[in-house]
N, C-alpha and C positions, 0 to 999 in steps of 0.2 A: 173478724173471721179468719180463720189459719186458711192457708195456702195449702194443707195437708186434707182440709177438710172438701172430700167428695159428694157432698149432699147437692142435688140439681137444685138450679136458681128456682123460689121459689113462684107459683101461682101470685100477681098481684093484679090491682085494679088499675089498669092502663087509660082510663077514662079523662085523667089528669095529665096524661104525658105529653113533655114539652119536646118534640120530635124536632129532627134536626138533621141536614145533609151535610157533606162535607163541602168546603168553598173552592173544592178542586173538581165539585161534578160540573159533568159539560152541562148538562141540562138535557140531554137525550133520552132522558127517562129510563136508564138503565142506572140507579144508584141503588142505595141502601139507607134508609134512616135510621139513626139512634136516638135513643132515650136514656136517659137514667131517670128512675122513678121506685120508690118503695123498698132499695137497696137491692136492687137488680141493675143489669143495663141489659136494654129490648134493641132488637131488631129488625126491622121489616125493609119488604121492598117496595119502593116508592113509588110504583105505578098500582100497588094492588095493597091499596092501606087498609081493606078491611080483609084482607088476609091473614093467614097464620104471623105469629110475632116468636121470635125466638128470645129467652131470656135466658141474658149469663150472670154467673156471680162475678164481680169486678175483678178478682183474682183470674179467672177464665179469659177475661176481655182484656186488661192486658196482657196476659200471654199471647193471645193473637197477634195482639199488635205489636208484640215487640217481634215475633215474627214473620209479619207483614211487612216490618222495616226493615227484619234482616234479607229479607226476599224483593227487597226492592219498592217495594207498596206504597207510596205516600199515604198519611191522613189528617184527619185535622180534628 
């Protein structure tokens, strides 16, 4: 998938997703999980997991993240 391409991450079935915190949460229940699943990466908040799921295209999710590093952000 081009980095040019603006198409939003699409709709998949989340049913299978192997969710995951980072090893830096304190455990206060104020994190975020991720998934990669169906060629998306999801995200949700860990205290409300049958909440809304946000999905990026991997192009999307690392631009975060390499933004999150230049701002200081650790992740894992």
């Amino acid at each position: 998938m081009s980095t040019n391409d603006r198409r939003p991450a699409r709709e998949v079935d989340m049913s299978g997703a192997c969710w995951r915190k980072s090893s830096h949460s304190s455990g206060n229940g104020a994190c975020v999980e991720v998934a990669a699943v169906g060629g998306v990466v999801a995200v949700r908040d860990s205290k409300e997991r049958s909440g809304p799921v946000l999905r990026f295209r991997p192009d999307e999710w690392a631009s975060f993240l390499g933004g999150a590093a230049e701002e200081g952000v650790t992740h894992s």
